[in-house]
C-alpha positions in Angstrom: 0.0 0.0 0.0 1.2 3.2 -1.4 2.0 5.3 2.1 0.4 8.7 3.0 2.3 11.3 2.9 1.7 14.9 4.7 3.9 18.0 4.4 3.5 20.6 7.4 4.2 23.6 6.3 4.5 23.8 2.3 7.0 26.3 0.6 9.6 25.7 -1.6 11.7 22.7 -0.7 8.2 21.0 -0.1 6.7 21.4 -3.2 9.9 20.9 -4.8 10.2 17.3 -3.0 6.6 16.0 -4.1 6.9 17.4 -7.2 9.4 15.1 -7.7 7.5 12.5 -5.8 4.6 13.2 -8.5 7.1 13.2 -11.7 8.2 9.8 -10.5 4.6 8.3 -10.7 3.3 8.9 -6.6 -0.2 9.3 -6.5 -0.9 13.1 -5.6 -3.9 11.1 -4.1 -2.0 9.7 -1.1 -0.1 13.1 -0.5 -1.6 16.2 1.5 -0.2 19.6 2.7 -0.9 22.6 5.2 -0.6 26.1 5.0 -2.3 28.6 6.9 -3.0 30.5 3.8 -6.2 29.9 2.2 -4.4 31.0 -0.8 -1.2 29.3 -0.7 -3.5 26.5 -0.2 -5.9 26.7 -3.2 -2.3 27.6 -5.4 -0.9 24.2 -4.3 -3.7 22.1 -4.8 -4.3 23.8 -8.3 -1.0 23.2 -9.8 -0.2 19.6 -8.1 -3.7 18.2 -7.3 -2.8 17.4 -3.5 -5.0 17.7 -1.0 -3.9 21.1 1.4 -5.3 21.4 5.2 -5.6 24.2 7.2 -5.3 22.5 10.2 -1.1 20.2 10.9 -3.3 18.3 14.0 -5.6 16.8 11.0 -3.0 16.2 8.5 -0.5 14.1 11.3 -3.7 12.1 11.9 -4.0 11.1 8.9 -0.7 10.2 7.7 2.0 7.7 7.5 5.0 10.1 7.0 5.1 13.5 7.7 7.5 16.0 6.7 8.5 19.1 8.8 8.9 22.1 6.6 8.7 24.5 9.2 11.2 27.3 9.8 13.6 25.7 12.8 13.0 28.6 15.5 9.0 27.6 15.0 9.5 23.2 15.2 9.0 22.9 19.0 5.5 24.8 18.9 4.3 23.1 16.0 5.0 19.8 17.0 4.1 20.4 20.3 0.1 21.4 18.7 -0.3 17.9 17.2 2.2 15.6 19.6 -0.8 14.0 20.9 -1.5 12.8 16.8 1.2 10.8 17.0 1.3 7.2 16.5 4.2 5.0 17.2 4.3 3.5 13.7 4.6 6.6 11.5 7.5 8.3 10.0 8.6 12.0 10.9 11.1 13.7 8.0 12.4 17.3 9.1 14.2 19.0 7.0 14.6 21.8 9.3 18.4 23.3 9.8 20.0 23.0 12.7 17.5 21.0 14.8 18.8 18.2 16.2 17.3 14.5 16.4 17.2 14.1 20.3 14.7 17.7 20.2 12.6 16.5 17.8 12.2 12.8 19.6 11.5 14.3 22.9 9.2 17.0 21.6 7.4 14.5 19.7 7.5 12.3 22.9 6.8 9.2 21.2 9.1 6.1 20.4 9.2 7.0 16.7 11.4 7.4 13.1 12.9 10.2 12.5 14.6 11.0 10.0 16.5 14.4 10.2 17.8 15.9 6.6 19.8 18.7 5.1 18.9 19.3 1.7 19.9 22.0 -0.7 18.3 24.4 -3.1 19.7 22.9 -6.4 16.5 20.2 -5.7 14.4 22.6 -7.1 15.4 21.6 -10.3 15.7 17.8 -9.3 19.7 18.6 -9.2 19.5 18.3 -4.9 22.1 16.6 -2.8 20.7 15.7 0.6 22.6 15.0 3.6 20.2 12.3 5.8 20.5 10.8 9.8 18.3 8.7 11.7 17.9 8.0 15.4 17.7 4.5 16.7 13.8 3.8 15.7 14.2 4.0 11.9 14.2 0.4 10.4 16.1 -0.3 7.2 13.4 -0.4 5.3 11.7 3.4 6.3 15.8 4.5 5.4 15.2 3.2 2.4 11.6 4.8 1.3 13.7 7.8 2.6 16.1 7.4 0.0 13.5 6.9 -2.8 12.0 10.1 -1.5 14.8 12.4 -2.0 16.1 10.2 -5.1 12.9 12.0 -6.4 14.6 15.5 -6.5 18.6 14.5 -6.6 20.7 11.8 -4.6 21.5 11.6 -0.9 23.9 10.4 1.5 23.6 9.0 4.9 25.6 9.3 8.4 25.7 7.9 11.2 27.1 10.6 13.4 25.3 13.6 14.0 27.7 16.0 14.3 28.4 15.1 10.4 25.7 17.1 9.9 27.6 20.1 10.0 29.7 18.9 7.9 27.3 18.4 5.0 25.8 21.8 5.6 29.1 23.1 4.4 29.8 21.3 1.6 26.4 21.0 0.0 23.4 22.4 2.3 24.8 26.1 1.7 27.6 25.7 -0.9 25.3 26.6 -4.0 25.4 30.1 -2.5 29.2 29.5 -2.4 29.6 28.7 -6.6 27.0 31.5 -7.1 29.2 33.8 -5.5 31.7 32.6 -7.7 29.7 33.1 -11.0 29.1 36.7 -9.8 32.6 37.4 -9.7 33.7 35.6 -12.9 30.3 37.3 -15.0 31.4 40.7 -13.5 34.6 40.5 -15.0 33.6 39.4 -18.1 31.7 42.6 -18.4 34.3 44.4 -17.4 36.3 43.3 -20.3 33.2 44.1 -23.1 30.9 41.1 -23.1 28.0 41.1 -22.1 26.0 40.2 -18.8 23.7 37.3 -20.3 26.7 36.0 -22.8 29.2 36.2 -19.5 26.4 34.3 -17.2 25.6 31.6 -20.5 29.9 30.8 -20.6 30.6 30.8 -17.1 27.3 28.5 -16.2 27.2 26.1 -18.9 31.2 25.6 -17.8 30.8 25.3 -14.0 27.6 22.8 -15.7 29.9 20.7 -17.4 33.2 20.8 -14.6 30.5 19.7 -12.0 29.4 16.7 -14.6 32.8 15.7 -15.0 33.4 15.5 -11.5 30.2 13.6 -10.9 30.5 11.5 -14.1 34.3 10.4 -14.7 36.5 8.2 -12.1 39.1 10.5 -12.5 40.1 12.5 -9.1 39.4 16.1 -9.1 43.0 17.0 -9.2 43.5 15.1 -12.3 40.9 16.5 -14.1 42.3 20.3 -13.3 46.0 19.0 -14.1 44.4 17.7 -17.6 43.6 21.3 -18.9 46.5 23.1 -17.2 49.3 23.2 -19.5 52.8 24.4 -18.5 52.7 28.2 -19.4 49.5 28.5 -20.2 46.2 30.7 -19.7 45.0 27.9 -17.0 47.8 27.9 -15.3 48.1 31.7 -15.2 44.8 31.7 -13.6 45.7 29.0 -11.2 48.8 30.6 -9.9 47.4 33.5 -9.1 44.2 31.9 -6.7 47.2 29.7 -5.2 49.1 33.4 -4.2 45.5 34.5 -2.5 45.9 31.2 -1.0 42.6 29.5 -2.0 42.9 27.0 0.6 42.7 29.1 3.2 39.8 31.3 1.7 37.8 28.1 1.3 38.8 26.6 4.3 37.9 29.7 6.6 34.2 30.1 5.0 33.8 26.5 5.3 34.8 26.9 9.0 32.1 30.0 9.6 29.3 27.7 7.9 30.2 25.0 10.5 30.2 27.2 13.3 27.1 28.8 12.6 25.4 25.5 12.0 26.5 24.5 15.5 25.2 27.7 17.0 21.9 27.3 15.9 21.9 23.8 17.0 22.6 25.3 19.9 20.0 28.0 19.4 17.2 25.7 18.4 17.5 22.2 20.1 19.6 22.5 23.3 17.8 25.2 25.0 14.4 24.1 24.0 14.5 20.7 25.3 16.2 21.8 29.3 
């Protein structure tokens, strides 16, 4: 039996998960959403043919997995308004940053899954890479609907320590912000030196399109691949020299560093305090 499905809280990385749940043949009968929108509501169900609920308590009753969209500062209120929905044998999905599994277990306060995920942005166009956790009541086989689910927008990877977590948030929960930073600075300077802006953003995308293909698609290691089109004295390796003298380790490594951090703090911010 095909399982229900309820999104609490639908924006943009909800609808972009079931619309990739819908493309990949799941019956937009067996998923619902809320909103407390009557608008957001009535757009939802018009474009994807869901069923959308005013009311999470309703929704979680109804349900065999729920997702938590909700924005991490409001997850312990909103759970807390429909704990008493919950059944032992259902599936909770948060893709909320920065709350932690132990907070949303013991607001939940039932022995139940949970899965805990970081996704990113890029699975708005069914590009996503999702960083995924469970605690100690997810079975192998809810881990791996869970991996079918997010399959639907991207691919995913599993760990098994939490602080990992982190981890992923800096290499691919915020790093599209990273490579768009990039593109700014690369389709600036082409405009700087006479093309312009939408011929500057069409070279520099379609390449860092293809490099990331390569890097997905070929066994070769990354460093290979560079070494393959730097040739001694040439344009490449002109360009390369000169991030290595503005130390481009470092620069990365630093940012990297403040993404961690910052995901910490608002661990910190969002699960430790709530749950004393």
């Amino acid at each position: 039996m095909t399982p229900s499905i309820a999104f609490i809280g639908v924006g943009n990385m909800a609808s972009a998960i079931f619309s990739g749940m819908l493309a990949n043949g799941y019956p937009a009968t067996s998923i619902m959403g809320t909103s407390r929108t009557e608008q957001k509501r009535t757009h939802y169900h018009d474009q994807f043919g869901i069923s959308m609920l005013a009311d999470n308590r309703s929704a979680v009753s109804q349900a065999d997995v729920i997702v938590l969209c909700v924005k991490p500062a409001q997850m312990q209120a909103v759970i807390e308004a429909f704990a008493d929905q919950v059944r032992d044998d259902q599936l909770f999905i948060s893709v909320a940053a920065g709350v932690e599994l132990g907070s949303l277990s013991y607001w939940l306060n039932s022995p139940v899954a949970v899965v805990r995920c970081m996704p990113n942005t890029p699975s708005q166009v069914g590009a996503g890479m999702t960083g995924l956790i469970a605690n100690e009541h997810t079975s192998a086989e809810q881990k791996n609907w869970v991996t079918e689910l997010f399959a639907g927008i991207g691919d995913s990877v599993w760990v098994e320590d939490e602080a990992h977590m982190h981890t992923v948030t800096s290499l691919s929960g915020s790093a599209p912000a990273y490579f768009f930073r990039f593109l700014e600075a690369m389709i600036k300077d082409g405009q700087q030196q006479g093309l312009d802006e939408a011929t500057c953003r069409k070279l520099a995308s379609y390449t860092m399109l293809g490099a990331a293909r390569m890097a997905t698609e070929l066994d070769e290691p990354i460093a290979q691949l560079r070494k393959n089109i730097t040739s001694p004295n040439g344009t490449t390796e002109q360009a390369l020299l000169s991030f290595e003298a503005s130390n481009i380790d470092k620069i990365v490594a630093d940012a990297m560093t403040a993404c961690v951090n910052r995901s910490k703090e608002m661990s910190n911010d969002f699960s430790a305090k709530k749950t004393d």
